[in-house]
Wavefront OBJ file of the C-alpha trace (Angstrom):
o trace
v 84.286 95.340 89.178
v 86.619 98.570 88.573
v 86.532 98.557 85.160
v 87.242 95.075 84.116
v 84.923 93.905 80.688
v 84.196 90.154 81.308
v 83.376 89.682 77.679
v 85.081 89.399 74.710
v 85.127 92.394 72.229
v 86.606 91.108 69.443
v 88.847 88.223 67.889
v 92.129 89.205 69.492
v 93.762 87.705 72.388
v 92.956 88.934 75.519
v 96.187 88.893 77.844
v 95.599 88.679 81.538
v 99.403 89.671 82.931
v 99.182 89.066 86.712
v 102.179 90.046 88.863
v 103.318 87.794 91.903
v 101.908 87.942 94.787
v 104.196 89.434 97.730
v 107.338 88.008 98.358
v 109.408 87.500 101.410
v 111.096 91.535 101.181
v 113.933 92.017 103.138
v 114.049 88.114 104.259
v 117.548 86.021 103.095
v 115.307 84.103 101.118
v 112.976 86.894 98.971
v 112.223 84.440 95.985
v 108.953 82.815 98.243
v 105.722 84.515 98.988
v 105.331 85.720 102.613
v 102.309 85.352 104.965
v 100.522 88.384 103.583
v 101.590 87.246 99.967
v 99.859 84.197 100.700
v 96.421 85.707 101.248
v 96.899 87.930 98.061
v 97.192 84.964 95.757
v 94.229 82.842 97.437
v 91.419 86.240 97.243
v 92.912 86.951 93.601
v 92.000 83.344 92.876
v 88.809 83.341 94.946
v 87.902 85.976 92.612
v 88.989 84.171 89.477
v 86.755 81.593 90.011
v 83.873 83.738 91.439
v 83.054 84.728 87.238
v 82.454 81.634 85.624
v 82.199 83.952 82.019
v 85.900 83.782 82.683
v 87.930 80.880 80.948
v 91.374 80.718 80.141
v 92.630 79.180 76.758
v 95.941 79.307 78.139
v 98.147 79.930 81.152
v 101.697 80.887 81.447
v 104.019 82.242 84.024
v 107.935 81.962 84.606
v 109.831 79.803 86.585
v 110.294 81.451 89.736
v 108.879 80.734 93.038
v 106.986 83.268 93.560
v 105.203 82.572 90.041
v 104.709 78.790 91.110
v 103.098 79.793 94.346
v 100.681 82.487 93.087
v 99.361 80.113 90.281
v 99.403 77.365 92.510
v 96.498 79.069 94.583
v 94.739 79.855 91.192
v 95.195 76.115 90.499
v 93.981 74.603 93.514
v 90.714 77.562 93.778
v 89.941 75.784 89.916
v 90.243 72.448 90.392
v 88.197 72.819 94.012
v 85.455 74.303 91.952
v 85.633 72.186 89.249
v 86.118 74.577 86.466
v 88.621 73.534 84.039
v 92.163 75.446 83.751
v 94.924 74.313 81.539
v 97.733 73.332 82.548
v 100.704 76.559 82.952
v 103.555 76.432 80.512
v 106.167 77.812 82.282
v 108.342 79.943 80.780
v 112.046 81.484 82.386
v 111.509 84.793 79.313
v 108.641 86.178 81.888
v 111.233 85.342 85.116
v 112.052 88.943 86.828
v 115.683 90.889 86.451
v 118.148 90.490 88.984
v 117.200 92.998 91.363
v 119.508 92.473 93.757
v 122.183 93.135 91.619
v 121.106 96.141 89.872
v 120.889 97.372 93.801
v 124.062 95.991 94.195
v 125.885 97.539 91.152
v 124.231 100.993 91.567
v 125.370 101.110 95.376
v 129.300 100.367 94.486
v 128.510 103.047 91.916
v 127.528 105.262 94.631
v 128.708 104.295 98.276
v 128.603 107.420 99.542
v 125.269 108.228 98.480
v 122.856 109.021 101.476
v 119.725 106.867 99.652
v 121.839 103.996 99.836
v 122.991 103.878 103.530
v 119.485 104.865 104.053
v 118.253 101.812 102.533
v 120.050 99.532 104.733
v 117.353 100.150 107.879
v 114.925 97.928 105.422
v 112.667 101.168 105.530
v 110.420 100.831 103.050
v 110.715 104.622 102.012
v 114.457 104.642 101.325
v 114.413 101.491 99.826
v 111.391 102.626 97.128
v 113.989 105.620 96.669
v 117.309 103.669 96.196
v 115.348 101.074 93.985
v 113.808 103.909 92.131
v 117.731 105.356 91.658
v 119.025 102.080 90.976
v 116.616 101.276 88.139
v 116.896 104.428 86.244
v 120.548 104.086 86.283
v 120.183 100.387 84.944
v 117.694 102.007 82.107
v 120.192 104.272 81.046
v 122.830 102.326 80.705
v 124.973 103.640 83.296
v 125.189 99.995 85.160
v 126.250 98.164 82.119
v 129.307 95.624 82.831
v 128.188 95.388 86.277
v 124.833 93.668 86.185
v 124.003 89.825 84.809
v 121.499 91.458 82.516
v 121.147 94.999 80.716
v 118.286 96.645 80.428
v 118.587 96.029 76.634
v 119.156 92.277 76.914
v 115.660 92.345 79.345
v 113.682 94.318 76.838
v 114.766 91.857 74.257
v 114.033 88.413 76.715
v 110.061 89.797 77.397
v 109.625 90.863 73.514
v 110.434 86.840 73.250
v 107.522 86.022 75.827
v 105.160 88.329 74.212
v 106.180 86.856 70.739
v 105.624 83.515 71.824
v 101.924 84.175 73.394
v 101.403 86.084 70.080
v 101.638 82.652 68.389
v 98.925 80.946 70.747
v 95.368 80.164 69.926
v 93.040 82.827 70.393
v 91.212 83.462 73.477
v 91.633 84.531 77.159
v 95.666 83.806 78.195
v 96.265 84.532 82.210
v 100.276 85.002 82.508
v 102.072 85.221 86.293
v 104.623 87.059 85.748
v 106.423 89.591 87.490
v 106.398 93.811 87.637
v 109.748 94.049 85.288
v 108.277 91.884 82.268
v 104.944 93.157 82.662
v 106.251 96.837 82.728
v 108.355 96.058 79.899
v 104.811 94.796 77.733
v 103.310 98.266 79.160
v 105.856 99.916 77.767
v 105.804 98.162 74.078
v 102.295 98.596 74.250
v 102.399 102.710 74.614
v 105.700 103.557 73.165
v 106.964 105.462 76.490
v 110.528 105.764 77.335
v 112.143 103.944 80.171
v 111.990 106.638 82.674
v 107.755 106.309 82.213
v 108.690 102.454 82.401
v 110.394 102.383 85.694
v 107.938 105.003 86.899
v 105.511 102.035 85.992
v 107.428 99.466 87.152
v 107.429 101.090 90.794
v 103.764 101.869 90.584
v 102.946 98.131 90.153
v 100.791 96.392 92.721
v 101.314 92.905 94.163
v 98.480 90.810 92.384
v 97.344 93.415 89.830
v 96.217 92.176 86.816
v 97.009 94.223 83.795
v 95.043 93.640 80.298
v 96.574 94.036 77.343
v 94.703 92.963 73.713
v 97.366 91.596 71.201
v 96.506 91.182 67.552
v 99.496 89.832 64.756
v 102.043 91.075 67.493
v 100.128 94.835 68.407
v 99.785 95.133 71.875
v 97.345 97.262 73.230
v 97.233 98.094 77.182
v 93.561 97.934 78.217
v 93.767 97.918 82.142
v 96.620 98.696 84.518
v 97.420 97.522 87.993
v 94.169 96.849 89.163
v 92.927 95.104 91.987
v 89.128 93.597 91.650
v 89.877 91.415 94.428
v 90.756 93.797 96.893
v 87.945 96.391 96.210
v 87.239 97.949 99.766
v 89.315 100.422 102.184
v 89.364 97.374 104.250
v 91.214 95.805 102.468
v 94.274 97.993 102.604
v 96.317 96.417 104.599
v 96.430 93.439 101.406
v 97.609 96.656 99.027
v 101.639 95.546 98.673
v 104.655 97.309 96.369
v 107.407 94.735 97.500
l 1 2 3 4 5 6 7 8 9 10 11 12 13 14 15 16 17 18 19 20 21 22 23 24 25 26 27 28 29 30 31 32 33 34 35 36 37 38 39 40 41 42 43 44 45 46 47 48 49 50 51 52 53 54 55 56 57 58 59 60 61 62 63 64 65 66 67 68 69 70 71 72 73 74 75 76 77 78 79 80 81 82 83 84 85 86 87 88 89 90 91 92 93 94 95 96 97 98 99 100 101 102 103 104 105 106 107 108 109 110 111 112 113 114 115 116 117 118 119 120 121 122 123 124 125 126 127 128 129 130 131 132 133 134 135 136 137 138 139 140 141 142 143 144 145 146 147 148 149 150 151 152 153 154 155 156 157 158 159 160 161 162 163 164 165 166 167 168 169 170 171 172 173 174 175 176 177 178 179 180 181 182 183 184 185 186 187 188 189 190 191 192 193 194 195 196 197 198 199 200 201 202 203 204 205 206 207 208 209 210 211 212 213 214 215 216 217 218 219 220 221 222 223 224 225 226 227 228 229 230 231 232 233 234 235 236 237 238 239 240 241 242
């Protein structure tokens, strides 16, 4: 099962952190999950439900749609096996930065810049690499003034998610969430700078689950970006980055 420990090691919480399944990339409407999305969420929540030694104390996720729709397939796989699953508090601190306009604000930065008309063919190689420009710009502070959110102000938003899941019962918490907050937790959790965050954050896989322990507010990463649910080369075409 790739590495993932079904039982409990010790008294801490363990902290599922789930990112989105795919949304609708390059589409006027990105914020819902597209066809191929769709099937993510339902085999991640196929496999959910395929280990009854999993149970959740609690479930979380932000307010996007995207979040809804992924936990709505790990609802529905739940209740249609009759296994218990409480009920998602939903939470806008785990929502995802404004992409679009750290794109936005790096491009004016840089109009000439050939990554950035290269971008605008939706290939998914030149948009990795403008993304990749845009967010290290963001992280450095060089957008500042120019996007809703600094990469600051974000850090400080997720540290309030984490905080609040710190203060929940112990036990098994599934959060679906999105790569930026989860990145952010990966990078509390080992103490890297944000170039190894956004490195991270463009590494991160479309229905991973990441594990993280948390104990009195210490996170510890466990697992990154894996995929039990999509364990075979045949499945490759289901492996998704945007």
């Amino acid at each position: 099962m790739q590495g993932v420990n079904l039982a409990d090691q010790n008294r801490s919480s363990r902290l599922w952190l789930v990112r989105h399944a795919q949304a609708s990339f390059g589409s006027a409407n990105y914020d819902v999950l597209s066809e191929r999305g769709q099937e993510q969420a339902q085999r991640l929540a196929a496999w959910l439900v395929a280990h009854p030694e999993l149970k959740f104390a609690r479930v979380a996720g932000g307010t996007l749609r995207r979040h809804a729709q992924t936990l709505a397939a790990i609802e529905r796989a739940f209740k249609d096996s009759d296994r218990p699953l409480p009920a998602a508090t939903l939470d806008p601190d785990w929502n995802e930065f404004d992409h679009e306009a750290v794109i936005r604000a790096y491009a004016s930065r840089h109009p000439d810049a050939p990554i950035v008309a290269a971008a605008r063919g939706m290939d998914h190689r030149a948009v990795h690499a403008l993304l990749a420009a845009a967010l290290h710009a963001w992280a450095n502070g060089e957008l500042d003034g120019a996007v809703p959110e600094t990469w600051e102000a974000f850090g400080v938003r997720v540290a309030r998610a984490r905080a609040r899941l710190d203060a929940a019962p112990q036990g098994k918490i599934l959060v679906v969430s999105s790569g930026g907050p989860i990145t952010r937790c990966a990078q509390a959790a080992l103490g890297c700078d944000a170039a190894r965050a956004v490195r991270l954050n463009l590494a991160l896989r479309n229905t991973a689950i990441s594990e993280f322990r948390g104990s009195d507010g210490d996170w510890q990463m466990h697992i990154w970006n894996m995929l039990p649910h999509l364990p075979s080369a045949t499945d490759r075409e289901w492996v998704t980055y945007y």
